[in-house]
VOBAFI-629585 format. One record per residue (C-alpha): residue number from 1; residue in one letter; chain; y, x, z. Coordinates in nm, 4 decimals, always signed. Layout:
# residues N
<r><resi>NUM</resi><resn>a</resn><chain>A</chain><py>Y</py><px>X</px><pz>Z</pz></r>
...
//
This chain:
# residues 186
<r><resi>1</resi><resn>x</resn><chain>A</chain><py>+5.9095</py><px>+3.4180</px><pz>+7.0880</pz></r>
<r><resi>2</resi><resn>x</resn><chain>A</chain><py>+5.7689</py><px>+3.5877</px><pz>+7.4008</pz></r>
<r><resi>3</resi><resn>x</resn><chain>A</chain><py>+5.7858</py><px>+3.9464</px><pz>+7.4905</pz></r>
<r><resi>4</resi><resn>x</resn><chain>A</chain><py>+5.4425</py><px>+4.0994</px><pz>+7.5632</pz></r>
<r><resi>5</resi><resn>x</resn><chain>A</chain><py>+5.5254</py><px>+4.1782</px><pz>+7.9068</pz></r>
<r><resi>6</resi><resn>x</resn><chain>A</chain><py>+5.7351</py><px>+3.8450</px><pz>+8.0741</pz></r>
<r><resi>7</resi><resn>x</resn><chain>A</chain><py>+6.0127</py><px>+3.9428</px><pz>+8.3094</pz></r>
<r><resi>8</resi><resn>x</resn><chain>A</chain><py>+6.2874</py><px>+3.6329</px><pz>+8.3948</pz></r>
<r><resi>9</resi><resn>x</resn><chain>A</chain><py>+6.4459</py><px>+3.8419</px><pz>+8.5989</pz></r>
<r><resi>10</resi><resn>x</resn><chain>A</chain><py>+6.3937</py><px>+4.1956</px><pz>+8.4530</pz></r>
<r><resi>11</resi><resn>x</resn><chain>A</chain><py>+6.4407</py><px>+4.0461</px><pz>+8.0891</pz></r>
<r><resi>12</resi><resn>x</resn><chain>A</chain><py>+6.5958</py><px>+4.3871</px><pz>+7.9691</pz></r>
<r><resi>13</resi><resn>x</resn><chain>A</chain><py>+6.2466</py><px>+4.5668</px><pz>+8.0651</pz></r>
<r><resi>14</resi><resn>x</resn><chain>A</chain><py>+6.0449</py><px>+4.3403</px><pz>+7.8635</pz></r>
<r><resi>15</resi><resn>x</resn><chain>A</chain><py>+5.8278</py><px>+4.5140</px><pz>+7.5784</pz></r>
<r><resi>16</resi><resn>x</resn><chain>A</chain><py>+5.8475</py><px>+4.3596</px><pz>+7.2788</pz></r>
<r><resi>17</resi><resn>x</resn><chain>A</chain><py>+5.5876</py><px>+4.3411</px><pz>+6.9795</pz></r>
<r><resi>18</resi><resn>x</resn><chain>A</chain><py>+5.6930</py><px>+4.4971</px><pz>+6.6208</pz></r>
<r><resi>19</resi><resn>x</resn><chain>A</chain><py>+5.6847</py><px>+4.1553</px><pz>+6.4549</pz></r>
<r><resi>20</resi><resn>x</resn><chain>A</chain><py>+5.9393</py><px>+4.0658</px><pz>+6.6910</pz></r>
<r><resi>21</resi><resn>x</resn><chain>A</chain><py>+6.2281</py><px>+4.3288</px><pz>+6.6561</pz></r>
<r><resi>22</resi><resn>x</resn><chain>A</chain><py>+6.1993</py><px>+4.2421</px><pz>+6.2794</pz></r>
<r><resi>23</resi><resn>x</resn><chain>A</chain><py>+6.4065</py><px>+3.9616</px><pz>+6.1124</pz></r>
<r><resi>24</resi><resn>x</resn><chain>A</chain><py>+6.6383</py><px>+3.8541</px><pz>+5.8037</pz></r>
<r><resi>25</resi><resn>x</resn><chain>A</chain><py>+7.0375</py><px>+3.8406</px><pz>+5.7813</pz></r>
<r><resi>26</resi><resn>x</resn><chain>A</chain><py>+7.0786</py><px>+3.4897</px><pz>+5.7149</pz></r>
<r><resi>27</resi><resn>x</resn><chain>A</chain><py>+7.4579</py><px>+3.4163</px><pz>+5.7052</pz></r>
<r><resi>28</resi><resn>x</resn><chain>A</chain><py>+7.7950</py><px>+3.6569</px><pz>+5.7180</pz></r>
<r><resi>29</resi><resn>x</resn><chain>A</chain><py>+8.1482</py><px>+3.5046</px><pz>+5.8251</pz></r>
<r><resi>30</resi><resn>x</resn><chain>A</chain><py>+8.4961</py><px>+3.6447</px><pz>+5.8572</pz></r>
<r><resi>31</resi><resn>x</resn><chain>A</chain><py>+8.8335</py><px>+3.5248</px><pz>+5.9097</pz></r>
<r><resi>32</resi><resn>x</resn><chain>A</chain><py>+9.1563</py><px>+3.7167</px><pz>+5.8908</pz></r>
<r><resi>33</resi><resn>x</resn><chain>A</chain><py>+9.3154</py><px>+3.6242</px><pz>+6.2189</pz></r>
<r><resi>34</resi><resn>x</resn><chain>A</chain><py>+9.2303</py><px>+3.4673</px><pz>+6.5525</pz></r>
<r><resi>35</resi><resn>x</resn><chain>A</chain><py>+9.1665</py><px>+3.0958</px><pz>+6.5204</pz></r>
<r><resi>36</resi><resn>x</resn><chain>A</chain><py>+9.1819</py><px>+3.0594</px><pz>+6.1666</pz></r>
<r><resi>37</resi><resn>x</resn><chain>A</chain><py>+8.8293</py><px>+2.8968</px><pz>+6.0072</pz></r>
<r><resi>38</resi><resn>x</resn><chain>A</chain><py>+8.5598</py><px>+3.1269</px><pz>+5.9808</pz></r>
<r><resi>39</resi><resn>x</resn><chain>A</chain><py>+8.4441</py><px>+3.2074</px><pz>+5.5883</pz></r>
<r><resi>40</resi><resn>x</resn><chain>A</chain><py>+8.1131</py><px>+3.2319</px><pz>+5.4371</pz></r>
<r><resi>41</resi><resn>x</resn><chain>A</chain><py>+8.0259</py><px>+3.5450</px><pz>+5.2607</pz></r>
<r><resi>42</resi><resn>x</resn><chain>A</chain><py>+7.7477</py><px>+3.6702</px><pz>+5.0835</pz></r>
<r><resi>43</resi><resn>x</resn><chain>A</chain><py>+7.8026</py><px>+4.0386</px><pz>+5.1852</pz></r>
<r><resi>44</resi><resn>x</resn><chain>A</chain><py>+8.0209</py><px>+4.2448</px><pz>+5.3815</pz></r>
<r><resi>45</resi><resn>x</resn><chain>A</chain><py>+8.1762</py><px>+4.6178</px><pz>+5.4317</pz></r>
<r><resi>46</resi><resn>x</resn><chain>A</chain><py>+8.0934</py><px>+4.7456</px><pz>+5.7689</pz></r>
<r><resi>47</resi><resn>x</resn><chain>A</chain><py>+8.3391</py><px>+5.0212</px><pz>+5.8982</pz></r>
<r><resi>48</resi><resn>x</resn><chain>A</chain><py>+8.2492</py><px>+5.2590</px><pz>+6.1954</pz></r>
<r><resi>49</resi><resn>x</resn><chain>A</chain><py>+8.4758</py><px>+5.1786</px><pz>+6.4449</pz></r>
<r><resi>50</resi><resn>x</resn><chain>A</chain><py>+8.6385</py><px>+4.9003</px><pz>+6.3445</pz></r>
<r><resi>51</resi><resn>x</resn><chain>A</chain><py>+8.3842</py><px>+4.5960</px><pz>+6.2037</pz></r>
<r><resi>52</resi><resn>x</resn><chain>A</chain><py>+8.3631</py><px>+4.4116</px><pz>+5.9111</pz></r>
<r><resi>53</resi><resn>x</resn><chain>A</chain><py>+8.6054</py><px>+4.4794</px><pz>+5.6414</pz></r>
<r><resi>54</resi><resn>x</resn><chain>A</chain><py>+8.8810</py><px>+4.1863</px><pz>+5.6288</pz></r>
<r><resi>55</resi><resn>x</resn><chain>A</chain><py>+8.7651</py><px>+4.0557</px><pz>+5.9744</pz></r>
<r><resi>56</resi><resn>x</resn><chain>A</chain><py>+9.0010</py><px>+3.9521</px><pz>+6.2275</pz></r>
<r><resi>57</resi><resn>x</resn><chain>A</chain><py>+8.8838</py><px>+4.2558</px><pz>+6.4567</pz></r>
<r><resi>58</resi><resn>x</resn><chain>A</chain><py>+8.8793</py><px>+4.5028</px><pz>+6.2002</pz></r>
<r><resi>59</resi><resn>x</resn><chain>A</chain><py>+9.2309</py><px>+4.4074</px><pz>+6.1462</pz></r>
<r><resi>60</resi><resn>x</resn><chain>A</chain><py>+9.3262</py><px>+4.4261</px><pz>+6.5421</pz></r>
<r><resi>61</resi><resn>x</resn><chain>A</chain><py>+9.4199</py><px>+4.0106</px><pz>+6.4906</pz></r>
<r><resi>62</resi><resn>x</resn><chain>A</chain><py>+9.1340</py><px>+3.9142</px><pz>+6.6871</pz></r>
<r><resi>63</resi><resn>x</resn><chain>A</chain><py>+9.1798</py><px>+3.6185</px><pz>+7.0454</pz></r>
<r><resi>64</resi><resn>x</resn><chain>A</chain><py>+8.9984</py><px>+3.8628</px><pz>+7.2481</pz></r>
<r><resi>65</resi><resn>x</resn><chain>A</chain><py>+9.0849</py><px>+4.2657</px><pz>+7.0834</pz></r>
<r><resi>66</resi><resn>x</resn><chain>A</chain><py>+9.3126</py><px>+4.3424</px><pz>+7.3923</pz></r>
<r><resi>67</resi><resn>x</resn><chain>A</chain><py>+9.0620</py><px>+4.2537</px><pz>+7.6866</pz></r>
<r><resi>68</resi><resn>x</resn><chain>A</chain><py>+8.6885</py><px>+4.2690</px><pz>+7.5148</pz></r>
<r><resi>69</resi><resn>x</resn><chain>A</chain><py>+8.7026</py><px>+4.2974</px><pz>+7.1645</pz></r>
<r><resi>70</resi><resn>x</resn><chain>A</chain><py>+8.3940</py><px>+4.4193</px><pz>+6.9888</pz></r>
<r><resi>71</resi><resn>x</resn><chain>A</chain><py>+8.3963</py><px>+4.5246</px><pz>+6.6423</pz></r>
<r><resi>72</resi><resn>x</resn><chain>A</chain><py>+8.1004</py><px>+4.2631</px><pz>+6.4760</pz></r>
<r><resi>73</resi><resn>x</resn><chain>A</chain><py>+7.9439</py><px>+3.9454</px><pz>+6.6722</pz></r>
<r><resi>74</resi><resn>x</resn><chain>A</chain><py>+7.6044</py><px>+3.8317</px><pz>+6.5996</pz></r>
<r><resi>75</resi><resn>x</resn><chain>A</chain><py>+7.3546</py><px>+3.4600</px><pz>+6.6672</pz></r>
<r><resi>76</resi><resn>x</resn><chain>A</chain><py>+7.0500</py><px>+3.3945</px><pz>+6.6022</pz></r>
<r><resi>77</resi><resn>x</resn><chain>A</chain><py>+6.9787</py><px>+3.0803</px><pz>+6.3500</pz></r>
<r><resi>78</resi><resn>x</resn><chain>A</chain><py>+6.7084</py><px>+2.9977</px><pz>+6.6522</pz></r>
<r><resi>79</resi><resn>x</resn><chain>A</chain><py>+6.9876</py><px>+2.9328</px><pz>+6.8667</pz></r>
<r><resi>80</resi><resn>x</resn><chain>A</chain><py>+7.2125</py><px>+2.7637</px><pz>+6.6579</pz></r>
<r><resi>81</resi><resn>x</resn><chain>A</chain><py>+6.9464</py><px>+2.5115</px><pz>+6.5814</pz></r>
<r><resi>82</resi><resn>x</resn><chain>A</chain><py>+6.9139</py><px>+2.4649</px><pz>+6.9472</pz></r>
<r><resi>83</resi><resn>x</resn><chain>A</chain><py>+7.2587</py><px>+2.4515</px><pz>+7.0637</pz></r>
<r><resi>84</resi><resn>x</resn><chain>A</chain><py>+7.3352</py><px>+2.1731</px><pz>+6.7882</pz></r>
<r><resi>85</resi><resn>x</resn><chain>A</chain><py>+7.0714</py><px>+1.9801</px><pz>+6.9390</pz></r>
<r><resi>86</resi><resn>x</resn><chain>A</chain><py>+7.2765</py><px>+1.9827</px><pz>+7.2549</pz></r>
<r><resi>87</resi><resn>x</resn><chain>A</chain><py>+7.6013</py><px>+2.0060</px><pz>+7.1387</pz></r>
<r><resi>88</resi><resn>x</resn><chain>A</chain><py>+7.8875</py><px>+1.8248</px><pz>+6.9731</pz></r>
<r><resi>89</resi><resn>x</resn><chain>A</chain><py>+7.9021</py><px>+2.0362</px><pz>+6.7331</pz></r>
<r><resi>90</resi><resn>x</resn><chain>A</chain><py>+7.6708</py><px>+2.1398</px><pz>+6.4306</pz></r>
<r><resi>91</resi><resn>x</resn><chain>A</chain><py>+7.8026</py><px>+2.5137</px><pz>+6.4058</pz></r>
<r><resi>92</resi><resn>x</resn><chain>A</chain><py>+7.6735</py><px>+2.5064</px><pz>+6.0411</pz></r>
<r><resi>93</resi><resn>x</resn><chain>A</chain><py>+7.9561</py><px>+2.6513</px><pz>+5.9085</pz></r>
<r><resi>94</resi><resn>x</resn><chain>A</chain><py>+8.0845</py><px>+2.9726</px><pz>+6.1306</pz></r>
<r><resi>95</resi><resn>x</resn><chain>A</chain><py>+8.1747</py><px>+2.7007</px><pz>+6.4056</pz></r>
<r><resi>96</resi><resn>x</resn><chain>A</chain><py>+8.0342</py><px>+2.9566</px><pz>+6.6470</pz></r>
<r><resi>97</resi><resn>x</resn><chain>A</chain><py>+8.2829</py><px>+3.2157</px><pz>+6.5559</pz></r>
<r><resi>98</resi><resn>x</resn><chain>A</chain><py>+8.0505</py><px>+3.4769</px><pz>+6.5095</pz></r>
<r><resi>99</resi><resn>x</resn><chain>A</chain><py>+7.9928</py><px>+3.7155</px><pz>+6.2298</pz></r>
<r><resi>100</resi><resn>x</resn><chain>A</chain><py>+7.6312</py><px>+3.7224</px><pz>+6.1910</pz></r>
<r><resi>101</resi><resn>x</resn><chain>A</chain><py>+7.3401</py><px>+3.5292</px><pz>+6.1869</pz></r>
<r><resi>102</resi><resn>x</resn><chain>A</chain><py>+6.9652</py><px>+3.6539</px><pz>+6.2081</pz></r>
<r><resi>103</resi><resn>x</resn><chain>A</chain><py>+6.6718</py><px>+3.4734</px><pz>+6.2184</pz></r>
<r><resi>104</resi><resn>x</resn><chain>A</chain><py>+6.3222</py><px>+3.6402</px><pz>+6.3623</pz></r>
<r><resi>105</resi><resn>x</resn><chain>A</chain><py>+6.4641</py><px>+3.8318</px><pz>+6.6913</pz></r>
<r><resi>106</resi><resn>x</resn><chain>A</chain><py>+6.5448</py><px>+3.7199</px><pz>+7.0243</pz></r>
<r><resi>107</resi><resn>x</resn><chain>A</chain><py>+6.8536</py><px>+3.7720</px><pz>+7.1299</pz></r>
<r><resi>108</resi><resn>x</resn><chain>A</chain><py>+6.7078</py><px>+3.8951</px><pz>+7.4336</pz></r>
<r><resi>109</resi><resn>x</resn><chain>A</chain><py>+6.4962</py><px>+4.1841</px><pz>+7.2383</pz></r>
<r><resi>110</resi><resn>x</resn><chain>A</chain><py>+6.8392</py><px>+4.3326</px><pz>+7.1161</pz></r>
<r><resi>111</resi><resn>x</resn><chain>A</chain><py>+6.9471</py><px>+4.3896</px><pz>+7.4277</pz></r>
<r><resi>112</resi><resn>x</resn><chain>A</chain><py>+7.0733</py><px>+4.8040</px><pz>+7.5255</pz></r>
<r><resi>113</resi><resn>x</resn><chain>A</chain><py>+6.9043</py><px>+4.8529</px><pz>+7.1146</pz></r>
<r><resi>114</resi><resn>x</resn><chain>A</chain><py>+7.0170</py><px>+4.9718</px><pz>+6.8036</pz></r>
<r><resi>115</resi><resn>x</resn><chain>A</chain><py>+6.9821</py><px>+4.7305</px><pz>+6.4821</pz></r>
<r><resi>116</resi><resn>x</resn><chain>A</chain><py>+6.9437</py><px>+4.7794</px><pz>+6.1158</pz></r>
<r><resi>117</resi><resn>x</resn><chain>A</chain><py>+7.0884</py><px>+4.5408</px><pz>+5.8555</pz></r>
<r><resi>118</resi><resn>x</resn><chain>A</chain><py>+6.9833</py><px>+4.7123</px><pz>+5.5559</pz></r>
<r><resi>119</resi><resn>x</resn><chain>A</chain><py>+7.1049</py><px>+5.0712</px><pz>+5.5433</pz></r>
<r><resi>120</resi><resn>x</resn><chain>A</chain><py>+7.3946</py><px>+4.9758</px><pz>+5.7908</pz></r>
<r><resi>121</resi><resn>x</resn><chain>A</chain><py>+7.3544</py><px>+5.1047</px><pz>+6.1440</pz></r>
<r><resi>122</resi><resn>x</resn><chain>A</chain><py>+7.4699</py><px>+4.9004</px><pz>+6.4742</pz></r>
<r><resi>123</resi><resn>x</resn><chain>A</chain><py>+7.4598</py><px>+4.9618</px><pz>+6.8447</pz></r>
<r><resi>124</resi><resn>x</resn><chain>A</chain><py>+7.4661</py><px>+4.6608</px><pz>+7.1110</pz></r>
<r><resi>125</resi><resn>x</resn><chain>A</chain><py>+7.8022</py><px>+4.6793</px><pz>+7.2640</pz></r>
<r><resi>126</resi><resn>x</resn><chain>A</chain><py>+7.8177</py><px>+4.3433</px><pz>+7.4775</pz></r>
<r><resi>127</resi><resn>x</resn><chain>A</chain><py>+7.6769</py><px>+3.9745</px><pz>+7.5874</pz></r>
<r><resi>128</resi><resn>x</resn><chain>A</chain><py>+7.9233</py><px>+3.7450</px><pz>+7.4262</pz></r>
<r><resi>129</resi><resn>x</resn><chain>A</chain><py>+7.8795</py><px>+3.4568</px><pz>+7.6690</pz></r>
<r><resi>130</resi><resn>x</resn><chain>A</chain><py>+8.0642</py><px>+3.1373</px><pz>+7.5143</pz></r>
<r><resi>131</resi><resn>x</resn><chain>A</chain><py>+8.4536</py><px>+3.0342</px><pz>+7.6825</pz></r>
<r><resi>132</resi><resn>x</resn><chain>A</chain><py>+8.6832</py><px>+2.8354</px><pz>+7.6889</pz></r>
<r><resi>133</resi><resn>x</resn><chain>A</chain><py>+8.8571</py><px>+2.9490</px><pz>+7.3788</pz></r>
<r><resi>134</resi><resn>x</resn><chain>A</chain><py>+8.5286</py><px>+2.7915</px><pz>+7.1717</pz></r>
<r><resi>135</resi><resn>x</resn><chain>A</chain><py>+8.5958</py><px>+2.4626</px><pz>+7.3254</pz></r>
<r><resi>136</resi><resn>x</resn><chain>A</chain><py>+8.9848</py><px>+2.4667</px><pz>+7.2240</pz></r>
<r><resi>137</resi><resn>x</resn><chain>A</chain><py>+8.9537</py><px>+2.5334</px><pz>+6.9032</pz></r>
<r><resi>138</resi><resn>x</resn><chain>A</chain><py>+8.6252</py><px>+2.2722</px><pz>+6.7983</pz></r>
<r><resi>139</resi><resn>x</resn><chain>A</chain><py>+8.6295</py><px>+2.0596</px><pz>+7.1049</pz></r>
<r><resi>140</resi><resn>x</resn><chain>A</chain><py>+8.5388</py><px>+2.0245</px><pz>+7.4768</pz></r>
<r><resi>141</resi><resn>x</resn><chain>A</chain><py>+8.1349</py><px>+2.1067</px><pz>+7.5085</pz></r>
<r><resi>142</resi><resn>x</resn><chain>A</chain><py>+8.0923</py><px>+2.2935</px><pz>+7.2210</pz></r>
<r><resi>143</resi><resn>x</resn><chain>A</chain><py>+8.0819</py><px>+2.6493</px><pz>+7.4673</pz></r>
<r><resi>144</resi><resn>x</resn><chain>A</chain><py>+7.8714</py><px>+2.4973</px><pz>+7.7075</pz></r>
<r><resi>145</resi><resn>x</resn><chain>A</chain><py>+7.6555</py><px>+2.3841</px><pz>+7.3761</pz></r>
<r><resi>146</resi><resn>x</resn><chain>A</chain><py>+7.5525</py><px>+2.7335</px><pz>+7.3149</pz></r>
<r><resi>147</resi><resn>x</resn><chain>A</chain><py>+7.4715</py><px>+2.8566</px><pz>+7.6523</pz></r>
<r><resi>148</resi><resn>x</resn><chain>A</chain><py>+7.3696</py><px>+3.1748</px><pz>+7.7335</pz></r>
<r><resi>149</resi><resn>x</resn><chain>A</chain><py>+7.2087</py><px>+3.1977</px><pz>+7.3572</pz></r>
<r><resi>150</resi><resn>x</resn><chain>A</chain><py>+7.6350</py><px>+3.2383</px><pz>+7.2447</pz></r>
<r><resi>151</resi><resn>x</resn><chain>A</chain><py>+7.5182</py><px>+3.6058</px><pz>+7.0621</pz></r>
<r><resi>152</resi><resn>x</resn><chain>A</chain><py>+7.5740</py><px>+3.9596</px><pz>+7.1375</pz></r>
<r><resi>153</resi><resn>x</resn><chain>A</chain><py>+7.9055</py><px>+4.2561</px><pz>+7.0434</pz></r>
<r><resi>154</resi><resn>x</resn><chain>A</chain><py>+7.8125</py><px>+4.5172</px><pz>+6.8140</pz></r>
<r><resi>155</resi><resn>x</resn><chain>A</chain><py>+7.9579</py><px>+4.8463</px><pz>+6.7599</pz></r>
<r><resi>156</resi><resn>x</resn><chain>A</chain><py>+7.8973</py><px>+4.9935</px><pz>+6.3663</pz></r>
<r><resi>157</resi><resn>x</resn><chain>A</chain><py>+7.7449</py><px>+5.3010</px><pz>+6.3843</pz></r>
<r><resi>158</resi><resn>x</resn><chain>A</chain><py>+7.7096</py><px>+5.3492</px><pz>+5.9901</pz></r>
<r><resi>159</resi><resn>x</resn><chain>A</chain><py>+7.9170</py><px>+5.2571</px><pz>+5.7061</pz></r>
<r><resi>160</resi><resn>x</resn><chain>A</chain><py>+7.7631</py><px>+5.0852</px><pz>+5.4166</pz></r>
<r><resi>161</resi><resn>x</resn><chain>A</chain><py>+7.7537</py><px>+4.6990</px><pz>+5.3120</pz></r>
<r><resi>162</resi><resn>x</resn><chain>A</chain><py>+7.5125</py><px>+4.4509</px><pz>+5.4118</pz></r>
<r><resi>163</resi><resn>x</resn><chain>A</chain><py>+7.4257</py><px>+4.1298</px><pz>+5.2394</pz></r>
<r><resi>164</resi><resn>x</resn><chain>A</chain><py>+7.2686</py><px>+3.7413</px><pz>+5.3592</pz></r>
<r><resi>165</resi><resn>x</resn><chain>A</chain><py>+6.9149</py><px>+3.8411</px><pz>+5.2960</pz></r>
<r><resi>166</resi><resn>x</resn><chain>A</chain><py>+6.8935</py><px>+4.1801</px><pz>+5.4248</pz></r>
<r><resi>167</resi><resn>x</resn><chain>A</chain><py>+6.6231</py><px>+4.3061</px><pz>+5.6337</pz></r>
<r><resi>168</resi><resn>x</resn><chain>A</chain><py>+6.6730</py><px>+4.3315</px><pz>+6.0125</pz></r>
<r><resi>169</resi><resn>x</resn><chain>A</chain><py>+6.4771</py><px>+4.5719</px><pz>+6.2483</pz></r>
<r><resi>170</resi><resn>x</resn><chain>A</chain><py>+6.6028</py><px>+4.6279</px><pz>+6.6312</pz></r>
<r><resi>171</resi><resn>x</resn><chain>A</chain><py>+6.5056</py><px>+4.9736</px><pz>+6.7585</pz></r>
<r><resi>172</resi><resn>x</resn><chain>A</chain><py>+6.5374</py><px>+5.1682</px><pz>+7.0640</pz></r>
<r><resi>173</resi><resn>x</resn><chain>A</chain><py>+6.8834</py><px>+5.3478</px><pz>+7.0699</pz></r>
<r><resi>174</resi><resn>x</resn><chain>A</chain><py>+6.8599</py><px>+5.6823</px><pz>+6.9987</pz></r>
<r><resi>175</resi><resn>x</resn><chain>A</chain><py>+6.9202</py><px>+5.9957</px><pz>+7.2939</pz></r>
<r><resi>176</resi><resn>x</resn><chain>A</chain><py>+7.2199</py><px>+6.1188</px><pz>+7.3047</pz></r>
<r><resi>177</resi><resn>x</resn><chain>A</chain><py>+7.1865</py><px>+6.4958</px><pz>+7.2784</pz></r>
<r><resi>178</resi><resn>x</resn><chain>A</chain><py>+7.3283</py><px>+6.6510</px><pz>+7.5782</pz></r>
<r><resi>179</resi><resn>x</resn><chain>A</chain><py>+7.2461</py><px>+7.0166</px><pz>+7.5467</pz></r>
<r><resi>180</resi><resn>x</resn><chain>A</chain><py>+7.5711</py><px>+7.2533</px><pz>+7.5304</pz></r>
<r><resi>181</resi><resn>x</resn><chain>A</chain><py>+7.5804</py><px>+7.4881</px><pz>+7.2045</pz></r>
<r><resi>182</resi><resn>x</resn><chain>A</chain><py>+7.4987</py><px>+7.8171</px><pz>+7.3237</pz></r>
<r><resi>183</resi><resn>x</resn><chain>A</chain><py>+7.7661</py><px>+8.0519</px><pz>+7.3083</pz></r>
<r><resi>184</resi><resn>x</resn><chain>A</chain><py>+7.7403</py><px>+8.3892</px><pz>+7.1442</pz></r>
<r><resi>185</resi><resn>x</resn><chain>A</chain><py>+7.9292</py><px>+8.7040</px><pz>+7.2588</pz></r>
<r><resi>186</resi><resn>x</resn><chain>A</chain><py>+7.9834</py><px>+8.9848</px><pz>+7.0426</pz></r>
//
């Protein structure tokens, strides 16, 4: 998918059309504790400042939670297909080590956005650039595999569940109201 106006450089200014900040929730994964194999699941309980329910980060047992942690990870299927074209490694199965997987929207589109899976409400956090750690645990290439298409950190704004199947619709992030409440003397 191309954004309506093409920037390389300036990819973060790009406009995008409707059709493409809309997409599906194809696959959830967990795991209770850094390294361990991720697990399939056909929904999931999102918790505001914390992540998925049962999820190595919501748990503070995530590799990275002391430097860069974010609270839910998310791919896009188009990438994975891609990257196991390259790679060593099929990352069929949660081999990516990230928590969700959308198919419809560039990675690129989500970018400084807020998403919604369902009724649950996220805001972009962070690139997640693949490392070294990806390589240790699967095998040597399996980082460089993915590229710069390794997914994005999300902070959950909302509470709520959200299930494989779900509706997904990027949006511009909201404005933070900055006005002070005005005061009332007596």
């Amino acid at each position: 998918m191309v954004p309506k106006t093409e920037s390389r450089l300036f990819s973060w200014l790009n406009s995008w059309r409707d059709d493409e900040l809309r997409g599906t929730l194809t696959d959830i994964f967990v795991t209770s504790a850094a390294g361990q194999r991720m697990q399939r699941q056909t929904e999931a309980r999102c918790l505001p400042g914390l992540g998925l329910e049962g999820d190595r980060y919501a748990t503070g047992l995530g590799h990275w939670i002391k430097t860069d942690g974010c609270e839910v990870t998310l791919v896009s299927a188009e990438d994975l297909a891609k990257a196991t074209q390259r790679g060593p490694v099929s990352f069929a199965d949660g081999e990516h080590r990230r928590n969700l997987v959308i198919e419809g929207i560039p990675l690129q589109a989500l970018r400084r956005r807020h998403l919604r899976i369902g009724t649950v409400e996220f805001a972009f956090h962070r690139l997640r650039p693949p490392c070294g750690y990806l390589d240790r645990l699967l095998q040597p290439g399996a980082g460089k595999a993915l590229g710069s298409a390794a997914g994005i950190g999300l902070r959950v704004i909302t509470a709520g569940s959200i299930r494989v199947g779900d509706p997904v619709e990027a949006f511009e992030a909201p404005i933070p109201n900055t006005e002070q409440p005005t005061r009332r003397h007596p």
